[in-house]
SETORSE-12954 format. One record per residue: residue in three letters; x, y, z of N, C-alpha, C in turn. Coordinates in Angstrom, 2 decimals, always signed. Atoms other than C-alpha are relative to their C-alpha. Layout:
// SETORSE-12954
[ala,[X,Y,Z],[X,Y,Z],[X,Y,Z]],
...
***
This chain:
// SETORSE-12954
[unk,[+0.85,-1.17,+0.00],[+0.00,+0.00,+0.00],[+0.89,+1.23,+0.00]],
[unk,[-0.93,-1.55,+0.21],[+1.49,+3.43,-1.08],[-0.29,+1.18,+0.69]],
[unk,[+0.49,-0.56,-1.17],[+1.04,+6.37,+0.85],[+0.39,+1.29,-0.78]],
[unk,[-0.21,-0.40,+0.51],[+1.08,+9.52,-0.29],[+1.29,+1.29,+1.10]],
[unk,[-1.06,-0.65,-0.53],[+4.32,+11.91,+1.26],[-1.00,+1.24,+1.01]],
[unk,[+0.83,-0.97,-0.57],[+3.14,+14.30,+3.98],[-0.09,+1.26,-0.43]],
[unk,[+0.21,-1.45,+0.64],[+2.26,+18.06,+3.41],[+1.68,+0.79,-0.32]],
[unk,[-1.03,-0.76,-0.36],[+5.33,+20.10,+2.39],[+0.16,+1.49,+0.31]],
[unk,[+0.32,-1.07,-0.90],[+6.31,+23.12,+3.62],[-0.49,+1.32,-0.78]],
[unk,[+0.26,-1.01,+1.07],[+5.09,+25.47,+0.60],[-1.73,-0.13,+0.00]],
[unk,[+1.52,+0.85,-0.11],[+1.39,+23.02,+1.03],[-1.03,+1.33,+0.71]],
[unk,[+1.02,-0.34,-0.63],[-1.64,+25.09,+2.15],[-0.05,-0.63,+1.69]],
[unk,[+0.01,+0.40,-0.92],[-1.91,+24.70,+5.77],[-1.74,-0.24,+0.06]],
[unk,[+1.39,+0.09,+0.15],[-5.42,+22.87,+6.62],[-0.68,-0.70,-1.36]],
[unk,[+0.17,+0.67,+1.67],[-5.08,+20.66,+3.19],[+0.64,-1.55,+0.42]],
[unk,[-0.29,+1.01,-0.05],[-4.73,+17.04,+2.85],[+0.30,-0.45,-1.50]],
[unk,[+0.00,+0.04,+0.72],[-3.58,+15.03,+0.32],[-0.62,-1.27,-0.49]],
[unk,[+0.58,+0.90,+0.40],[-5.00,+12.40,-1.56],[+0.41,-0.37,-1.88]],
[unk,[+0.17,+0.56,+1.60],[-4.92,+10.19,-4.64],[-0.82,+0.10,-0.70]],
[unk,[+1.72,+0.27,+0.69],[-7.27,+10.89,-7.37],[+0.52,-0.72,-1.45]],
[unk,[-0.25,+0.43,+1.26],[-7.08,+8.49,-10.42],[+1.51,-0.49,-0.14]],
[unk,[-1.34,+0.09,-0.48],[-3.33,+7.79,-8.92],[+1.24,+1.21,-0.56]],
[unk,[-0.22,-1.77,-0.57],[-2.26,+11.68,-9.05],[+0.03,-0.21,+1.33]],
[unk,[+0.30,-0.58,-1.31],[-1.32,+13.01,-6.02],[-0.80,+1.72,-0.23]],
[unk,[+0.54,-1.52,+0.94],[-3.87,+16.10,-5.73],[-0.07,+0.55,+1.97]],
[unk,[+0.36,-0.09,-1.89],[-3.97,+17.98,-1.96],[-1.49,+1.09,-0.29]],
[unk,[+1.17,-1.07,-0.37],[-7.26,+20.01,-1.30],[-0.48,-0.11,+1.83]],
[unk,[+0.25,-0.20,-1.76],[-8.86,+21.60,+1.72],[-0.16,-1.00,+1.01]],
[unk,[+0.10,+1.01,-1.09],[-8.89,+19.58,+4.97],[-1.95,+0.39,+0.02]],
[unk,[+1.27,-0.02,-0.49],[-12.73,+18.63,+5.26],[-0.71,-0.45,-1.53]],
[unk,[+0.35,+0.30,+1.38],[-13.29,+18.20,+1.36],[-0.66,-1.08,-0.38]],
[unk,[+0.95,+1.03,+0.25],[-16.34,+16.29,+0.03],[+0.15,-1.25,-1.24]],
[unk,[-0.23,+0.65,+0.91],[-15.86,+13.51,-2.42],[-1.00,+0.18,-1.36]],
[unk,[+1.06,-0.26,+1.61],[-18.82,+15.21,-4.84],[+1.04,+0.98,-0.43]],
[unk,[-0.25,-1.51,+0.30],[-16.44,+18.14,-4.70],[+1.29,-0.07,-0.81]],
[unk,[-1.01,+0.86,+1.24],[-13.31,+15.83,-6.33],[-0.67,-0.30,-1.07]],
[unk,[+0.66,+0.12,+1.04],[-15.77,+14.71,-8.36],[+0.08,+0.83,-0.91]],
[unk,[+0.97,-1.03,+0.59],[-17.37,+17.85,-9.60],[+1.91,+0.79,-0.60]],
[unk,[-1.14,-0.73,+0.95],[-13.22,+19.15,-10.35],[+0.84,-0.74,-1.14]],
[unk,[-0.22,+0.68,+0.80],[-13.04,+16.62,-12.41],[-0.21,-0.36,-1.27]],
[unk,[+0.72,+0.06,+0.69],[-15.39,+16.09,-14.34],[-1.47,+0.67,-0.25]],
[unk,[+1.04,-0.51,+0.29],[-18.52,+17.79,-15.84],[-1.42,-1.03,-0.27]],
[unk,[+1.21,+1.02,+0.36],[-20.70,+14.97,-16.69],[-1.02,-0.34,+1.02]],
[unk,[+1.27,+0.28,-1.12],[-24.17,+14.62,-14.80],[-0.86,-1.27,+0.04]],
[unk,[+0.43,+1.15,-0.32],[-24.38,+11.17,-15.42],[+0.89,-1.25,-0.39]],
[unk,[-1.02,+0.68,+0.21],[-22.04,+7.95,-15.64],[+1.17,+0.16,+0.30]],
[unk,[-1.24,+0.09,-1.09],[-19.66,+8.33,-13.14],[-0.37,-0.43,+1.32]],
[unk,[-0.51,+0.95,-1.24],[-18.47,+6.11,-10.57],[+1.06,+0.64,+0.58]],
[unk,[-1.08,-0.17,-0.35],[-16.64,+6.81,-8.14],[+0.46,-1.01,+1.67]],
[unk,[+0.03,+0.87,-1.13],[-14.36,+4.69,-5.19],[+0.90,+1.12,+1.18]],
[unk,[-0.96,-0.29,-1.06],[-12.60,+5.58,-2.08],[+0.12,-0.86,+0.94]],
[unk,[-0.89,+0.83,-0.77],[-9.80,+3.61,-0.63],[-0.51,-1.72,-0.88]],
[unk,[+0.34,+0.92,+0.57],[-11.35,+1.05,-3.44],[-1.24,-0.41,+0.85]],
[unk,[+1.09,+0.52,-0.18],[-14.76,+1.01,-1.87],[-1.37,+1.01,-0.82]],
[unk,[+0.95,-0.97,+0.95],[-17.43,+2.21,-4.59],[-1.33,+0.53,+1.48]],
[unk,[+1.14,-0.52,-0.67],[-19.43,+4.91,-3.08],[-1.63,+0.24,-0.48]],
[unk,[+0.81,-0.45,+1.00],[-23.00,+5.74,-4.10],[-0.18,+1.54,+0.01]],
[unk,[-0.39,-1.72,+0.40],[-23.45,+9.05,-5.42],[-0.75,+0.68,+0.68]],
[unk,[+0.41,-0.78,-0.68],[-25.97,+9.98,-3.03],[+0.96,+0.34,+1.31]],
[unk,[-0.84,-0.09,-1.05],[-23.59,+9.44,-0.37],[+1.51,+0.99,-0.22]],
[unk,[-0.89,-0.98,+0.05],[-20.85,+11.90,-2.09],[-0.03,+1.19,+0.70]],
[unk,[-0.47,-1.41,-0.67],[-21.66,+15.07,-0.29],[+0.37,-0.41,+1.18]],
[unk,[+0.12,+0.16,-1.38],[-21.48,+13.52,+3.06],[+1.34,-1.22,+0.37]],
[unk,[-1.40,+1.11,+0.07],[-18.13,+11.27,+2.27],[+1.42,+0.81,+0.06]],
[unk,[-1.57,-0.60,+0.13],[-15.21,+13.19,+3.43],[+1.36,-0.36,-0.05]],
[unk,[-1.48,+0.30,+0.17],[-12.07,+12.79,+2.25],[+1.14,+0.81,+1.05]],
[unk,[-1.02,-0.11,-1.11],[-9.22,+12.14,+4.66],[+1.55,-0.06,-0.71]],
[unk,[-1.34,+0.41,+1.06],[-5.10,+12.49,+3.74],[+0.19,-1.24,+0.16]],
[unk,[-0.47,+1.74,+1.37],[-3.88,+9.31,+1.88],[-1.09,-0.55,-0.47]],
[unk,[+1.15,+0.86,+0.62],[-7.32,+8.28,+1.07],[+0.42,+0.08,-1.98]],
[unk,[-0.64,+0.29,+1.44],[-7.00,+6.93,-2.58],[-1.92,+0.08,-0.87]],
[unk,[+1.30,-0.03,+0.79],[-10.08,+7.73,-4.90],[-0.02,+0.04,-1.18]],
[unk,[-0.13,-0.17,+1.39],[-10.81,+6.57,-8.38],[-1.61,+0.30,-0.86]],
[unk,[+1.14,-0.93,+0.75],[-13.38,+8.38,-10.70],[+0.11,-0.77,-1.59]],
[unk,[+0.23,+0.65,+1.34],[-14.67,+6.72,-13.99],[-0.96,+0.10,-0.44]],
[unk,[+0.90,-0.35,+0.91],[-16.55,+8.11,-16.39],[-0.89,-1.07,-1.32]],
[unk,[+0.50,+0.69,+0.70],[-18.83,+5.97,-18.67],[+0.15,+0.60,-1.88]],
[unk,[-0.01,-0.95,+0.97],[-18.16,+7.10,-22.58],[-1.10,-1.16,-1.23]],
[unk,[+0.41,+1.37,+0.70],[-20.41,+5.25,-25.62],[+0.78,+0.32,-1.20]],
[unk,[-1.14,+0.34,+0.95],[-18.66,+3.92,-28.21],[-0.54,-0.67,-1.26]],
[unk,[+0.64,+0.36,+1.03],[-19.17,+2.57,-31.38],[+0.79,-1.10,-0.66]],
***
């Protein structure tokens, strides 16, 4: 299990960091997992998303806060032909 390096000293104080998509990305300490979402991607439908590899459901994104090293992956649905 990988971990991501602690804050350095240039880092926002009050910021954590986290994996998104295996990026390291830091945002505010308290930060919602709709709110990774939502800087991610624009799409308002067909996206998944996990944290720490446990799929959340999307009602449960505003109320899923992301902690530092948590690891979260985001996947968009595209159709294809």
């Amino acid at each position: 299990m990988s971990t991501l390096p602690g804050p350095s000293p240039d880092a926002p104080s009050g910021s954590v960091g986290i994996s998104v998509n295996g990026e390291p990305r830091r945002f505010p300490a308290g930060t919602a997992l709709d709110h990774v979402v939502a800087s991610l991607t624009r799409a308002a439908s067909g996206v998944a998303a996990a944290v720490n590899e446990t799929v959340v459901p999307r009602g449960q994104w505003p109320s899923t806060t992301l902690g530092d090293g948590d690891r979260v992956e985001i996947v968009t649905a595209v159709q294809g032909g």
